[in-house]
N, C-alpha and C positions, 0 to 999 in steps of 0.2 A: 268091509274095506281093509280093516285091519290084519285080513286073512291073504286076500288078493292082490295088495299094493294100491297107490293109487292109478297107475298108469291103466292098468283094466278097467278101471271105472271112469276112468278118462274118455279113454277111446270109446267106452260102451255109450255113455251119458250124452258125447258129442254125435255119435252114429242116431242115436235114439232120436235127437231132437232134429237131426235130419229129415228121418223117416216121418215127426212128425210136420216139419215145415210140408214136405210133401202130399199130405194127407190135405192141410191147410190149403192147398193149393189148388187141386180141384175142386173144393167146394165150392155149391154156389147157395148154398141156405144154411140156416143155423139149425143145426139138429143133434141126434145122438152122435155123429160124428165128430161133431166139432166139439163137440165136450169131450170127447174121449181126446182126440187130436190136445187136446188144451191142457190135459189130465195128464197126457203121456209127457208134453213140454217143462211141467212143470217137478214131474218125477226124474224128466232127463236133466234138469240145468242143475237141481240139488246134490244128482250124482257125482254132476262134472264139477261143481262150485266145492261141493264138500273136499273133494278127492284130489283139487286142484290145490284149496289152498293147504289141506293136510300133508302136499308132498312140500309147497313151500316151508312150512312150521318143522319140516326130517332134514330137509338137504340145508337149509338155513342156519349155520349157528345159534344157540340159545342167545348171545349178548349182544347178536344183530336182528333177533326176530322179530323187532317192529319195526325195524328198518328194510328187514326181508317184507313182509306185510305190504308198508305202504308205498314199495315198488311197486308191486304185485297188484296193489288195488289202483294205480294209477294206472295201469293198463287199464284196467278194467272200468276205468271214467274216459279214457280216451275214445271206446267206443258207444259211451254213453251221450260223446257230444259229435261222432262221427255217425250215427247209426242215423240219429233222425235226416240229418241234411241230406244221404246215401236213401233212405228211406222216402221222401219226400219224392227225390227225381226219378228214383223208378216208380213210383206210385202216376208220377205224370206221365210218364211214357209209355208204363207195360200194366198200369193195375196191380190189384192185388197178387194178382197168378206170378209175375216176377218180381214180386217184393220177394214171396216165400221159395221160390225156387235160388233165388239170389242169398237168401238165407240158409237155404236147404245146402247151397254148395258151400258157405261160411262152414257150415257146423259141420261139413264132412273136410273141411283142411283143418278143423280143429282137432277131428280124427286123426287127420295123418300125423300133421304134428305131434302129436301126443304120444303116434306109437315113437317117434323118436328120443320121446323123454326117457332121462336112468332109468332103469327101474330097480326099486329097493324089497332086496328080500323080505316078504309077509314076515309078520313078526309068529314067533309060533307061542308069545304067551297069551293066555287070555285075558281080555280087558277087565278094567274092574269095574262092581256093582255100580250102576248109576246111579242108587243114590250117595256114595263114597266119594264120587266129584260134586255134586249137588250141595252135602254136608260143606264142604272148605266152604267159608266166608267171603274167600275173594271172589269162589267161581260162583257162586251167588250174586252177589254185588255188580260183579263183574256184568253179570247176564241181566241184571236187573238195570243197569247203567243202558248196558246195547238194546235195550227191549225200551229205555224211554227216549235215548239218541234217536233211533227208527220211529218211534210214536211223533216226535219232532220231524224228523224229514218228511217221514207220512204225511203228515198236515199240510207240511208246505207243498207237495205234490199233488196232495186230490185236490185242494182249494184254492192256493196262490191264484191260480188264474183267475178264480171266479170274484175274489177278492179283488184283483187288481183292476178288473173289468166295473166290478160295482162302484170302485173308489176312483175311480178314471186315472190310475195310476198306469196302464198301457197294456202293451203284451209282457210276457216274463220272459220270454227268449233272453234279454238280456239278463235276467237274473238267474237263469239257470247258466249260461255260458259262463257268467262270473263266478258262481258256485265251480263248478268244473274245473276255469282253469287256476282261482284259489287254491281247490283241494289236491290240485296235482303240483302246482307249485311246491306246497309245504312237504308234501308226502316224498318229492323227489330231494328237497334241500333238508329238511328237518325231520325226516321220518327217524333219522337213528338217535332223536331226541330222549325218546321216552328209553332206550337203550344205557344211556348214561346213568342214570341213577332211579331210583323208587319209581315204578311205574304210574303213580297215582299223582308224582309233583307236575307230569303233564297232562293225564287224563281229567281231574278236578278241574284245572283252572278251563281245560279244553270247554268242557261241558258247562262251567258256568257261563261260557265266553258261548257256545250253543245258544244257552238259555237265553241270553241278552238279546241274540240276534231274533231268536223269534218274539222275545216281547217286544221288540223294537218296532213289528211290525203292526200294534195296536197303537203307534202315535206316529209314524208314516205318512208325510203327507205329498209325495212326490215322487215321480218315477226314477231319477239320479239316485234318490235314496232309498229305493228298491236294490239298487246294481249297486249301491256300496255295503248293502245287509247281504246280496248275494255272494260276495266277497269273503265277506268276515266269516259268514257261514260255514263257506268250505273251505275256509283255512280251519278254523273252529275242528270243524267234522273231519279233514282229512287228518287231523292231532289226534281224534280222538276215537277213533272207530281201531285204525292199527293198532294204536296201544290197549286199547281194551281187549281187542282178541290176543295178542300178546297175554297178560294178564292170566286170563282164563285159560290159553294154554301150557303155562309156565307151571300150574299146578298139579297136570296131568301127567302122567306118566308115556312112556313111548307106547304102550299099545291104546290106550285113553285118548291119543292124540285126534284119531277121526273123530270120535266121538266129540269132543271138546272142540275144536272147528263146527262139528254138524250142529251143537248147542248156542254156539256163537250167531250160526245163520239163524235157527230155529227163534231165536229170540229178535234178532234183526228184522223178520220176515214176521213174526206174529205182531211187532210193533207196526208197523205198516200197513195190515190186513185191519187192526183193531184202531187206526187212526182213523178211516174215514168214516167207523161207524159212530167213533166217543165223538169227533170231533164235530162231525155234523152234529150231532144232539144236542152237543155245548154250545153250538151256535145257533142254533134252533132257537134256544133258550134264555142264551143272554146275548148275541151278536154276537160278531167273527172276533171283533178288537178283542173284547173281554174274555173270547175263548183261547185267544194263544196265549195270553196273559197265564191261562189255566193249561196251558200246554210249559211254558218256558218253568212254573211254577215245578211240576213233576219232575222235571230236567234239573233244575236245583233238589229237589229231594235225591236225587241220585246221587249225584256229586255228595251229597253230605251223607250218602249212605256207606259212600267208601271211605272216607273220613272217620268213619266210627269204625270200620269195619277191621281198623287198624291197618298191621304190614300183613301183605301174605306169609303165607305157612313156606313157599318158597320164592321169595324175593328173585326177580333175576339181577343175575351177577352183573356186577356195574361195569364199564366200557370207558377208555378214557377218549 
């Protein structure tokens, strides 16, 4: 990435996931196809996500980069609560054949668009060792933070519903749309929060203010008080996801920069993949209450891991 810009891998990653929505689309059984079809989606959204937000982190100022960030991710919740509703009515109308066709044409204007973005000359030095970013404390911490933030959304995503169905607390629809239009509230008013001074005076209190909400949801006795955790959530999460990647990026240097985004997602996404395995077992074992209790718990060890971790090695420059 580092070699080719990201707008190459823009354009490629959006084509890619075209070709496989298409693939998606003629099937009519689960077979080697559609694993390879699912395989190729999930190699093309990595290209475009990494590639996307590393051109944010170049063209962005360093003393607005979490405020570059959680514009940027605010888009990208916009059609997190626009996709299922859009999803829904072509599923009633045309099946699955026009979901993924309707898809397939999404991800080829993501194509075009793309090719319209700058493009920023490949850098011609080479990146440095990964473990030289891995060593700094912050970008440690940093990824250790984003890997238990993800471990916390995970949970609430494989299991909320089943949770909320057991506990006759309703559907989550509202707890996700409240999640949503919190996290995009703050990220659009207070995203250049974490800009102002030490990035960690709002990523802490963010992730404790995380952790609360999901242990909140082990003494929960009503669905109002579903949609006012879903709230605090993603105000919580929309604080604290852009300043953490901020963080981790501030210590890399201009060609480290893909890299250091692609580690930010790599820990995001393994928190996620690894919730619904720990989380069911924890619940297995002692029930769902007692297991977020042990979810929100991890999320406070984070928070205190940055605390000890001290200031980074390079602080971003403060913004008045």
């Amino acid at each position: 990435l580092h070699r080719t810009g990201s707008r190459s891998f823009m354009v490629g990653g959006a084509l890619l996931l075209a070709m496989s929505c298409v693939l998606m689309a003629g099937l009519d059984e689960i077979g080697w196809l559609f694993y390879a079809a699912r395989a190729m989606q999930g190699v093309a959204f990595a290209a475009f996500f990494v590639s996307a937000g590393t051109l944010v982190v170049t063209i962005v100022p360093q003393a607005r980069r979490a405020e570059g960030i959680s514009i940027w991710g605010a888009g990208v919740l916009v059609t997190h609560a626009l996709a299922p509703i859009g999803g829904e009515w072509l599923l009633d109308r045309g099946g699955y054949d026009a979901l993924y066709w309707a898809a397939a044409g999404a991800c080829a204007g993501a194509a075009l668009v793309s090719v319209l973005l700058p493009h920023h000359r490949p850098s011609t030095v080479a990146p440095s060792p990964l473990g030289r970013l891995l060593r700094n404390r912050a970008v440690a911490t940093g990824l250790f933070a984003l890997f238990t933030s993800s471990l916390g959304f995970g949970t609430i995503y494989a299991f909320l519903s089943a949770f909320a169905k057991r506990e006759g607390l309703g559907t989550v629809g509202p707890f996700f749309l409240a999640y949503t239009l919190g996290s995009i509230a703050i990220r659009v008013v207070g995203g250049k929060l974490a800009d102002r001074h030490d990035r960690r005076l709002v990523i802490v209190p963010a992730l404790l203010a995380c952790a609360g909400c999901i242990a909140s949801l082990a003494v929960i006795a009503q669905a109002w008080q579903l949609i006012v955790v879903g709230a605090a959530f993603g105000i919580a999460s929309g604080l604290s996801y852009p300043a953490l990647m901020a963080l981790v990026v501030d210590q890399a240097d201009p060609a480290d920069r893909p890299r250091a985004v692609a580690l930010d997602n790599w820990a995001f996404t393994l928190g996620m993949l690894l919730a619904a395995v720990g989380f069911g077992a924890t619940a297995q074992w002692m029930g769902m209450r007692p297991a977020f209790v042990v979810v929100a718990a991890i999320g406070v060890a984070s928070a205190l891991a940055l605390i000890a971790a001290g200031r980074p090695e390079r602080p971003a420059p403060a913004t008045s």
